[in-house]
C-alpha positions in Angstrom: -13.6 -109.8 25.7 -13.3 -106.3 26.9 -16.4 -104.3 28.6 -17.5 -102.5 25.9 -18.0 -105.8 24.5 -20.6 -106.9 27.5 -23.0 -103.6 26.7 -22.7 -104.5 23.1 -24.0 -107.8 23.5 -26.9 -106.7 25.9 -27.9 -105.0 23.1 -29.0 -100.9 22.7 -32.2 -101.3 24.8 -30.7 -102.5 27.5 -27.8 -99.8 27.1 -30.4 -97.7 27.2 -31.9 -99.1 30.1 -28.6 -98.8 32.1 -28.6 -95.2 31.5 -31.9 -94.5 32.2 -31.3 -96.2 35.7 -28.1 -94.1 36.7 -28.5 -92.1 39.8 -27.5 -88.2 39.7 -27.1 -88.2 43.4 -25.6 -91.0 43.8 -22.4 -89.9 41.1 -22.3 -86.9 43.1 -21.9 -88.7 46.4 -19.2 -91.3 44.7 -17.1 -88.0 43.1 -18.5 -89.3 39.6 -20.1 -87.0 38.3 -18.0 -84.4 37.0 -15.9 -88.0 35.4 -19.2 -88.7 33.6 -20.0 -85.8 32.5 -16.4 -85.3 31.0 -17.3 -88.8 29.2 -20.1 -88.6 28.0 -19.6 -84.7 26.6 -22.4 -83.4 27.8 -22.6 -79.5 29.2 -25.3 -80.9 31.7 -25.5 -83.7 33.2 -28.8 -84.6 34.2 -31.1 -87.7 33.8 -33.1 -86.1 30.5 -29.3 -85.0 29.3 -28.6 -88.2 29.2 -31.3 -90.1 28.1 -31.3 -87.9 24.8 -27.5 -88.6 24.4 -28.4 -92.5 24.4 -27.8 -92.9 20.7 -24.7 -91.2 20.3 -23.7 -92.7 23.5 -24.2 -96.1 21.8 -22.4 -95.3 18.9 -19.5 -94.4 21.1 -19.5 -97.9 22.4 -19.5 -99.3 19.5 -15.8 -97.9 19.0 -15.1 -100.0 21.7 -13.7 -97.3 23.9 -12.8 -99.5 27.3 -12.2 -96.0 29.2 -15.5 -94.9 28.0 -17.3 -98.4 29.0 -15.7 -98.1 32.3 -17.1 -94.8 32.9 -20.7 -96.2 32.0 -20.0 -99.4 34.2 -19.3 -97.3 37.7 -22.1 -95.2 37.1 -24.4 -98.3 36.6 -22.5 -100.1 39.6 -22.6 -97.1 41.6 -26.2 -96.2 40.6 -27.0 -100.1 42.3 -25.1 -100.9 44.9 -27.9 -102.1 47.3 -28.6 -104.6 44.2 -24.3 -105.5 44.4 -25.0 -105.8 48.1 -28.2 -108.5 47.9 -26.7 -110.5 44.5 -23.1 -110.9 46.5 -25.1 -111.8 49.8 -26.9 -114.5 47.8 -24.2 -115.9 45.9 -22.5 -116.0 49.7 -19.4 -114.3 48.1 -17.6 -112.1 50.9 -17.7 -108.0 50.3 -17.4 -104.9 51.7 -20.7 -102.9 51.3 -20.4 -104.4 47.5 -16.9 -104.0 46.7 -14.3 -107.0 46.8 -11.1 -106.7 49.2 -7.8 -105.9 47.3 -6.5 -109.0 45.5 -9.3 -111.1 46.6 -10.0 -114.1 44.4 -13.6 -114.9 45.1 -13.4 -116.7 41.4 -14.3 -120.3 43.2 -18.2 -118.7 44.1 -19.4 -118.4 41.0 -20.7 -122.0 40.6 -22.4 -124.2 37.3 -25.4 -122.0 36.4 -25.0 -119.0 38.8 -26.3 -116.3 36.7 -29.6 -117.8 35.8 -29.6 -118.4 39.8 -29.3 -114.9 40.4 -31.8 -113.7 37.0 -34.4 -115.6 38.4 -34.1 -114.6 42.2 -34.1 -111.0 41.7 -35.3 -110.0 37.7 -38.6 -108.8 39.8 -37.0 -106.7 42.4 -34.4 -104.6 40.7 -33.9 -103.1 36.8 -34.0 -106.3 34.4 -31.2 -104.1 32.0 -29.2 -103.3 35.2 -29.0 -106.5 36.9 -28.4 -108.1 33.4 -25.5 -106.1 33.4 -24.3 -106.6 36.9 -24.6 -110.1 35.8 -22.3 -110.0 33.0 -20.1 -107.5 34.6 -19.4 -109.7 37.5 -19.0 -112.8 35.0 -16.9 -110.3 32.9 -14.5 -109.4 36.0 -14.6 -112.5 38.3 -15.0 -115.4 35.7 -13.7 -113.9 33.2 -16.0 -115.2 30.9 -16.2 -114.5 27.0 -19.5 -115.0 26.4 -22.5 -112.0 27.6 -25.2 -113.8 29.3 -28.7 -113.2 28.0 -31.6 -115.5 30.0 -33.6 -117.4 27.7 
């Protein structure tokens, strides 16, 4: 599966979601922005910008562009890193402010039934769409999993 594949299967409203939830300031702070901008073809980048762009931004994904889905992926990641921070710290898997040491395998944390662990725990305190990403993202990197996880 490759990450276009995981916003595909969340579906356009949560795509949509995602984008809404990206932070301007934060992009700027993590040297994104310009990237992004770039990516997504926009002469502006702002949140409006891009929350116009959604469609065609969707139809982009759906070419399956992994470049393209990465660039959407950091600024979600980016945009949430306090979320990162409090999902890693519950699933006890060891970080650095959110980001894994080089070559780390931290494969053997993500236990029988994590994700709907970590759904239920903090769906009320962050973004539903960016968690679920986060979610799948992390299953998508770490467990390598083929399947996008949607809670029932």
């Amino acid at each position: 599966m490759q990450l276009s594949d995981v916003f595909l299967g969340l579906g356009e409203e949560n795509f949509n979601g995602i984008l809404r939830s990206i932070s301007m300031g934060k992009l700027k702070t993590y040297q994104l922005y310009d990237r992004l901008k770039t990516r997504t073809h926009l002469a502006k980048l702002n949140s409006e910008n891009l929350r116009r762009a959604a469609p065609r931004l969707w139809e982009r994904m759906g070419e399956r562009n992994d470049e393209f889905a990465t660039d959407i992926a950091q600024a979600s990641l980016i945009s949430h890193l306090d979320m990162i921070v409090a999902v890693l710290n519950f699933l006890n898997i060891p970080h650095e402010e959110g980001f894994f040491p080089k070559d780390a395998d931290v494969s053997g944390y993500l236990t029988e039934g994590w994700e709907t662990r970590v759904w239920n725990e903090f769906n009320a305190k962050y973004p539903k769409p960016a968690l679920l990403f986060y979610i799948n993202h992390l299953a998508w990197e770490i467990g390598k999993s083929s399947q996008v996880y949607l809670p029932a």
